[in-house]
C-alpha positions as CSV (number, residue, x, y, z in Angstrom):
1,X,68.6,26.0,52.7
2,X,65.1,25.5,51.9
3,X,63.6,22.7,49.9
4,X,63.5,23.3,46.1
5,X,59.9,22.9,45.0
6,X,60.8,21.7,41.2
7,X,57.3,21.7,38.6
8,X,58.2,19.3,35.9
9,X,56.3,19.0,32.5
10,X,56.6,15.8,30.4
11,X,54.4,14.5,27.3
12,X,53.6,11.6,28.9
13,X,55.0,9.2,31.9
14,X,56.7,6.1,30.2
15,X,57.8,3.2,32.7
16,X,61.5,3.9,32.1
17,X,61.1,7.7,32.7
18,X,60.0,6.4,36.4
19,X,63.4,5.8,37.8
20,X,65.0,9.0,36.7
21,X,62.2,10.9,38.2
22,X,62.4,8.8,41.5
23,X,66.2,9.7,41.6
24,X,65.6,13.1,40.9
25,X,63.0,13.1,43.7
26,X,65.4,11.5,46.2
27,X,67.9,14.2,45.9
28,X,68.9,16.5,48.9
29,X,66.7,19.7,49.5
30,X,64.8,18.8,46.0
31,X,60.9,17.8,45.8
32,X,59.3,17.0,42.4
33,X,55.9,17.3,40.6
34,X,55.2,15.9,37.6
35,X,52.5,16.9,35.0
36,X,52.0,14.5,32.2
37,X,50.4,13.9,29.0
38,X,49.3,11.3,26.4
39,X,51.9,10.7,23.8
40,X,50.2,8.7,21.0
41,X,53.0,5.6,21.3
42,X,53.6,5.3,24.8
43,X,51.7,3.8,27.6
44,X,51.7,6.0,30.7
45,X,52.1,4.5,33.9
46,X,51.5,5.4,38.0
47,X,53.8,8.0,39.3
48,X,56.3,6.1,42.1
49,X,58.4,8.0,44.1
50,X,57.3,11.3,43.4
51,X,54.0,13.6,42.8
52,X,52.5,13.3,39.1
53,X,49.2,14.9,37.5
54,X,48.3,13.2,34.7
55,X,46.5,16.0,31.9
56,X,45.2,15.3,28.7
57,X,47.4,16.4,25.6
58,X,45.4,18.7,22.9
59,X,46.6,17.4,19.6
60,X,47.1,19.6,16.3
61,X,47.6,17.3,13.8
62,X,47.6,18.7,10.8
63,X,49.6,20.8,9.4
64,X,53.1,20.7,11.6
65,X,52.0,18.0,14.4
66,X,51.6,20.4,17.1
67,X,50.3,19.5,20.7
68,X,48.8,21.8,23.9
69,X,50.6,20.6,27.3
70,X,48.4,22.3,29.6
71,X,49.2,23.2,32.9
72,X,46.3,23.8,35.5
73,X,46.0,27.0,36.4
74,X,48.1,28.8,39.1
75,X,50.6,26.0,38.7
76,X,53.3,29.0,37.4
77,X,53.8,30.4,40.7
78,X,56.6,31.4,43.3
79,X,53.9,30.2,45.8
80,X,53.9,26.8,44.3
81,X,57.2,25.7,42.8
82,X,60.6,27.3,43.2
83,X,61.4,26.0,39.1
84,X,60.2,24.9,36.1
85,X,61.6,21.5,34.0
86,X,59.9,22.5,30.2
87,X,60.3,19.7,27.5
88,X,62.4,21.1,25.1
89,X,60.1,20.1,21.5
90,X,59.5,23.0,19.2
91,X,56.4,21.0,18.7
92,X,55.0,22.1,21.8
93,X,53.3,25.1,21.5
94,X,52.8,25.4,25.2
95,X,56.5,25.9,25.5
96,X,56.8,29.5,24.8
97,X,54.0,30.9,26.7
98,X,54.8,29.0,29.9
99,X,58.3,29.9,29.3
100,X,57.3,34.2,29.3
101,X,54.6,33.2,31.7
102,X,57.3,31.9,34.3
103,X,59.6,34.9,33.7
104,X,56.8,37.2,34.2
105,X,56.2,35.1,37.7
106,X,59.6,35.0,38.7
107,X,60.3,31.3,38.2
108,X,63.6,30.1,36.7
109,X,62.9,28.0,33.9
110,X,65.3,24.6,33.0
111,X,64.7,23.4,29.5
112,X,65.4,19.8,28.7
113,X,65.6,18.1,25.4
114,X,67.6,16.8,22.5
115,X,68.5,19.8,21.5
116,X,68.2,19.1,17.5
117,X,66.4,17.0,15.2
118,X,67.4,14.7,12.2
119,X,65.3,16.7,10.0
120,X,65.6,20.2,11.4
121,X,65.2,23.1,8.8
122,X,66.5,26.5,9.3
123,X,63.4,27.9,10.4
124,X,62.8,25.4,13.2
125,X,66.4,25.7,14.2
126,X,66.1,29.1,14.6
127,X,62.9,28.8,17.0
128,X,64.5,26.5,19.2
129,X,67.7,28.5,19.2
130,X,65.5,31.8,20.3
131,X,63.3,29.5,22.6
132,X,66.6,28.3,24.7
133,X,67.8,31.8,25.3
134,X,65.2,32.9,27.3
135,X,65.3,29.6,30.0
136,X,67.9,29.7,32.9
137,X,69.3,26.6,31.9
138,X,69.6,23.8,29.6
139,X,69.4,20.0,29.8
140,X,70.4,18.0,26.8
141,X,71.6,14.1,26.3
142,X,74.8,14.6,24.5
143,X,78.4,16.6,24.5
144,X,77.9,16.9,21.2
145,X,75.0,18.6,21.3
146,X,76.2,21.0,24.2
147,X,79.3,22.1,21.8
148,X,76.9,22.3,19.2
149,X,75.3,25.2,21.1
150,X,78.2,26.4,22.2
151,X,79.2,27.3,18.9
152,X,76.1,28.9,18.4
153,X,76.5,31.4,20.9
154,X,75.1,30.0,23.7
155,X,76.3,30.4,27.5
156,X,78.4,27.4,28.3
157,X,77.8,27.6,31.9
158,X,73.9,27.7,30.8
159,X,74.3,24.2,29.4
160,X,74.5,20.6,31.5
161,X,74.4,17.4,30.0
162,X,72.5,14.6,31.4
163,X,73.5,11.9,29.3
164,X,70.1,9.8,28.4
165,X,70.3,6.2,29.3
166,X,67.9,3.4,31.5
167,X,67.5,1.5,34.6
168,X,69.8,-1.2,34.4
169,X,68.4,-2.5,37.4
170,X,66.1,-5.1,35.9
171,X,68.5,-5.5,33.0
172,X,71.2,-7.2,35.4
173,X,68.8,-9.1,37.7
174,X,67.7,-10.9,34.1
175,X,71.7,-11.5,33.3
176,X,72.6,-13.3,36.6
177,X,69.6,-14.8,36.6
178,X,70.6,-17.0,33.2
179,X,74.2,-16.7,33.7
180,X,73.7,-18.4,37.1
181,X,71.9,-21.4,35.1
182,X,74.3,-22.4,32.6
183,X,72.2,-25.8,31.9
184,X,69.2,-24.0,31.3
185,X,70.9,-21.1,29.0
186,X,72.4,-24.6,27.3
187,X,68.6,-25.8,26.8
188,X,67.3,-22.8,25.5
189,X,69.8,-22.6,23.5
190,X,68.8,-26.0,22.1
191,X,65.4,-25.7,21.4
192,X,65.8,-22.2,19.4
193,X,68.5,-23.8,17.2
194,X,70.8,-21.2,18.2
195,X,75.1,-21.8,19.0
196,X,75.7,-23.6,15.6
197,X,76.4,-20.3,13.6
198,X,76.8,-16.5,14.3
199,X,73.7,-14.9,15.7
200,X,72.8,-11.1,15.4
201,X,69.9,-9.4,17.6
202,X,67.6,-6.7,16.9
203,X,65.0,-5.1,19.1
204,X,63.5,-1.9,18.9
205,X,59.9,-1.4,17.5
206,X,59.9,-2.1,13.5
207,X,59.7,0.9,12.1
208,X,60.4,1.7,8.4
209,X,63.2,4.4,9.7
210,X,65.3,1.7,11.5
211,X,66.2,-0.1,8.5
212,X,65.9,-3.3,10.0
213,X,65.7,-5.0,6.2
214,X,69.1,-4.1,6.4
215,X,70.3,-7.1,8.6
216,X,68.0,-9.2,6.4
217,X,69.9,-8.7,3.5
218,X,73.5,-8.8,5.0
219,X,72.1,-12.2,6.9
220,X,71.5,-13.4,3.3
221,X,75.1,-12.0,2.1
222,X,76.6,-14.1,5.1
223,X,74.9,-16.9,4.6
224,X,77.1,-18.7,2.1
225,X,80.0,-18.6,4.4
226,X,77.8,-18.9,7.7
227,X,75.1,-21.4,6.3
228,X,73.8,-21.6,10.2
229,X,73.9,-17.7,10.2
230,X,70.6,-16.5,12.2
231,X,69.0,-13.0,13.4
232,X,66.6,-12.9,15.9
233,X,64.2,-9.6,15.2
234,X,62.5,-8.5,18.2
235,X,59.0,-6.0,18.4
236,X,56.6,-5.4,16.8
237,X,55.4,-2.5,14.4
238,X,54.1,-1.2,11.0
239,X,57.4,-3.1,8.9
240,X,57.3,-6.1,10.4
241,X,54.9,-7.3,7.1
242,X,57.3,-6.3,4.7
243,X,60.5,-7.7,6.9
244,X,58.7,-10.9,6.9
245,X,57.8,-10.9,3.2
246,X,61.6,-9.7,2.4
247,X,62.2,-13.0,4.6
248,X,60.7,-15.1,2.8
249,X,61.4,-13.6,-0.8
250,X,65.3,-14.1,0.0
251,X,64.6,-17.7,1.4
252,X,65.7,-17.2,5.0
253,X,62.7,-18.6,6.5
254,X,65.5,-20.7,8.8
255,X,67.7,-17.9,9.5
256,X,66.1,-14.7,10.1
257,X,63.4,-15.4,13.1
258,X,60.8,-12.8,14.5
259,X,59.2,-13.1,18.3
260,X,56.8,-10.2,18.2
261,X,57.5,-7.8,21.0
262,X,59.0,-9.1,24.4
263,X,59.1,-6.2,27.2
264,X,60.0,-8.2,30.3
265,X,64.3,-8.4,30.7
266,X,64.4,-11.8,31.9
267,X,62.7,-13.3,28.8
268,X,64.9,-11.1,26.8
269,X,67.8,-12.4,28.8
270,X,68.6,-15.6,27.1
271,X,67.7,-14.1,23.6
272,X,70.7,-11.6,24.2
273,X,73.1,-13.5,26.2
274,X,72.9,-16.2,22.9
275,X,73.9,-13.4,20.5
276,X,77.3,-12.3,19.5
277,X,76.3,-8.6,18.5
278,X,73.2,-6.1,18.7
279,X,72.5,-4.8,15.6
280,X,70.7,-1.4,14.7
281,X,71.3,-0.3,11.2
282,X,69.6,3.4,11.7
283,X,68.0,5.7,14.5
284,X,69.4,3.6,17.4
285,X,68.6,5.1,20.6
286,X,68.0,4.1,24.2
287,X,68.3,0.2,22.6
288,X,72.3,0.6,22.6
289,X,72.3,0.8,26.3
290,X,69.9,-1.9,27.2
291,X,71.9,-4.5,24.5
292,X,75.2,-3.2,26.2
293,X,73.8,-3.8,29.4
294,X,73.7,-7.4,28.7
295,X,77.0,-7.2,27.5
296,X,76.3,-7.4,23.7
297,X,78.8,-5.1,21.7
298,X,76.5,-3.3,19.0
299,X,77.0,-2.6,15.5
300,X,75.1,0.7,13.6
301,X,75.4,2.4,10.6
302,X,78.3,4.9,10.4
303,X,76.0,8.6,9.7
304,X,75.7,9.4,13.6
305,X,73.3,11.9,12.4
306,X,70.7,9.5,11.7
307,X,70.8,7.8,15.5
308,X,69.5,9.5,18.1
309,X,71.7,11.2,21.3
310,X,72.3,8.0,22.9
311,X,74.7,7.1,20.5
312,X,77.3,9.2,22.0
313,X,77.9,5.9,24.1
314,X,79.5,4.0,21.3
315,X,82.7,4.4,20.4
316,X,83.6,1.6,17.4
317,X,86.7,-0.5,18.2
318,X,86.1,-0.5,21.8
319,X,82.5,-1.5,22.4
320,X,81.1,-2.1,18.9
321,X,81.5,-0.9,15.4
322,X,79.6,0.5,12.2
323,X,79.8,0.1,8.9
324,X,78.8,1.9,6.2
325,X,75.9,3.9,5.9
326,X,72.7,1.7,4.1
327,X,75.0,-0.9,2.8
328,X,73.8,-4.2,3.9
329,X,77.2,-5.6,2.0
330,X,79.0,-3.7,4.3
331,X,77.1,-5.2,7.1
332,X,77.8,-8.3,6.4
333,X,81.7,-7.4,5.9
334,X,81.8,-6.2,9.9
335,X,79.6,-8.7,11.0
336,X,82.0,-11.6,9.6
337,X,85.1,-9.6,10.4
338,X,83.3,-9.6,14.5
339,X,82.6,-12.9,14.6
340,X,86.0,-14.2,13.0
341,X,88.0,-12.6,15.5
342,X,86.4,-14.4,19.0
343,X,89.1,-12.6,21.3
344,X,88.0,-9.2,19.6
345,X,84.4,-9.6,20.4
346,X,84.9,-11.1,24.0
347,X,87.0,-7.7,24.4
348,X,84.1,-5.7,23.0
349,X,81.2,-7.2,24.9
350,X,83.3,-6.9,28.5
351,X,83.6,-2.8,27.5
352,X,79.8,-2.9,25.9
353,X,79.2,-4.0,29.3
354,X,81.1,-1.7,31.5
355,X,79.2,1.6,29.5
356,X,76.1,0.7,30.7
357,X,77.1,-0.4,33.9
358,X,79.9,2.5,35.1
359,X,79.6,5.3,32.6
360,X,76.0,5.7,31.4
361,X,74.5,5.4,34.8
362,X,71.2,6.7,36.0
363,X,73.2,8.5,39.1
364,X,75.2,10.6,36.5
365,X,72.6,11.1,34.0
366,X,70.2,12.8,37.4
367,X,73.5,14.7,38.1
368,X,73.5,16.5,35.1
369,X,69.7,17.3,35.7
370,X,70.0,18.0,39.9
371,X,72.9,20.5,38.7
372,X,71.3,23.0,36.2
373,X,67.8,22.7,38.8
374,X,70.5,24.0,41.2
375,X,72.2,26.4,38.9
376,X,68.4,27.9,37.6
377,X,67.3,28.3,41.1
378,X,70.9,30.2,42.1
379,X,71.0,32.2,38.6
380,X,69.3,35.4,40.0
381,X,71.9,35.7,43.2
382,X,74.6,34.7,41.0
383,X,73.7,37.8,38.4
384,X,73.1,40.7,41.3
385,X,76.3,39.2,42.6
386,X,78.7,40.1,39.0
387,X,76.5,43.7,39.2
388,X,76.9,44.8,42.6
389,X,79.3,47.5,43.5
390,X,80.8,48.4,46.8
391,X,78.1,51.2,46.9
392,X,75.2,49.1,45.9
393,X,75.6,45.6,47.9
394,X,73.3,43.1,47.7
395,X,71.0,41.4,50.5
396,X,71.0,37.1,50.7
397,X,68.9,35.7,48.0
């Protein structure tokens, strides 16, 4: 079996894309390219482990937020790659002509994406849906997205799920590393006036969408039974002025703390490892699986439609819990419950751990991706295979 020559096209190359690309790289029989663009919030980095081409993004910003992901020319071609990896963003308005392009060329064509979007119309919807049918194949981050198409009509054997999640690499060098220093964990412990009182972490950029005034106001709710109640905020972003000033208003000055943005794990280590939950009121994403992977159960709001696909990894009773949707006295309800109930949360925070660790892995998230590459490449054999007839046989693909 020949190498499979795979052309991948991404909006941009963030650093924790790198190790899912590197693994998909490493595979058996696979060799990758990626082309990249400039996403407007994300810092590219160097390709590692595989070949990347770094193109400029053409932006349409007005109406509809549209964008160009070129591809240089010649790149859709049997001579050069065996099958395409398209982002799956109805955004993109490169999608469908490289999509007609590559059938035209012969190439199979995997799309890879959510799948849906929080504010989907029918129109859009429709799009995507009429997009999807043409590719081979189809990636997206969630079972429940997969039955979601299913429903629809689509091909069940088209779809694979590659559940989304991160390198927890770095994540459990930073935990050993502070576990393994109990005196130091102690001191910082100490100096930031935490282990008196329940503590509740947030991190994630602050966006308006995320709600993050949320956990403010069920920190003040808390704080007449829990005086030494504190929430450690962590990022940085266009709320963090009017998270500060709703600090202040409600007189939590000593309870509610912000660091500003903190990207390296083991200075995140200790901040985590002092906490008793994560919380993410709205929109949670990729954030659930790094607090898990420091063993921090989380707690989110209950509408799963307003997280993002990576929510699929908690399930509440087992590894955290919700409450209910934009009520910060509901918040505050769970969050005491949690915290009164110390055998409860160490049970929580041993599963929260085991998610990130054993089930959302990077080795079964590249599965998912390694097996519909495999499946797009094999389609056309697999199709003049169910229409062959003794008279008509078919020759080795």
């Amino acid at each position: 079996m020949s190498t499979i020559r795979v052309c991948m096209q991404q909006p941009s190359l963030a650093k924790y894309r790198i190790p899912v690309m590197r693994e998909l790289a490493s595979r058996p029989k696979l060799s990758l390219h990626v082309y990249y663009g400039t996403a407007q919030r994300l810092k590219n980095v160097e390709p590692s482990g595989f070949g990347g081409t770094h193109l400029n993004t053409w932006f349409f910003p007005w109406p509809l937020q549209l964008e160009w992901h070129p591809l240089p020319l010649g790149t859709i071609s049997r001579k050069k790659f065996d099958v395409m990896i398209l982002g799956w963003n109805t955004r993109h308005i490169s999608l469908l002509p490289y999509i007609l392009k590559a059938r035209w060329a012969g190439i199979p064509v995997v799309i890879w994406g959510q799948g849906a979007s929080k504010h989907e119309g029918a129109f859009r919807r429709w799009f995507r849906w009429t997009v999807s049918k043409l590719s081979s194949a189809i990636i997206v981050y969630n079972h429940s997205v997969a039955d979601e198409l299913v429903r629809g009509g689509h091909d069940r054997q088209r779809i694979f799920v590659a559940q989304n999640t991160i390198d927890q690499a770095d994540i459990q060098a930073a935990r050993e590393h502070w576990l393994s220093r109990p005196e130091e964990l102690a001191e910082f412990r100490r100096v930031n006036g935490l282990g008196h009182g329940p503590h509740f972490i947030f991190l994630s950029r602050l966006e308006l969408d995320n709600r993050t005034d949320l956990l403010i106001h069920a920190v003040h709710a808390m704080r007449a039974k829990h005086p030494n109640v504190r929430a450690t905020i962590i990022g940085s972003g266009i709320a963090e002025p009017s998270l500060k000033a709703l600090t202040e208003q409600l007189g939590l000055t000593e309870n509610v703390r912000f660091t500003g943005a903190i990207y390296e794990d083991v200075k995140l280590a200790p901040w985590f490892l002092s906490a008793d939950a994560f919380v993410y009121p709205t929109n949670v994403g990729l954030s659930l699986l790094h607090a898990f992977g420091f063993g921090l159960p989380a707690v989110v709001g209950d509408n799963i439609k307003a997280h993002n696909p990576e929510i699929e990894a908690l399930r509440p009773g087992e590894n955290g819990d919700v409450f209910k949707h934009n009520d910060p006295k509901d918040l505050a309800r769970v969050l005491d419950e949690l915290v009164s109930d110390r055998a409860r949360l160490a049970r929580l925070s041993r599963a929260a751990h085991t998610t990130a660790t054993r089930e959302f892995t990077l080795t079964r998230m590249v599965d998912g991706a390694e097996a519909a590459v495999r499946f797009a490449v094999a389609e056309p054999l697999l199709r003049r295979i169910a229409s062959a007839t003794p008279e008509a046989p078919i020759e080795a693909y």
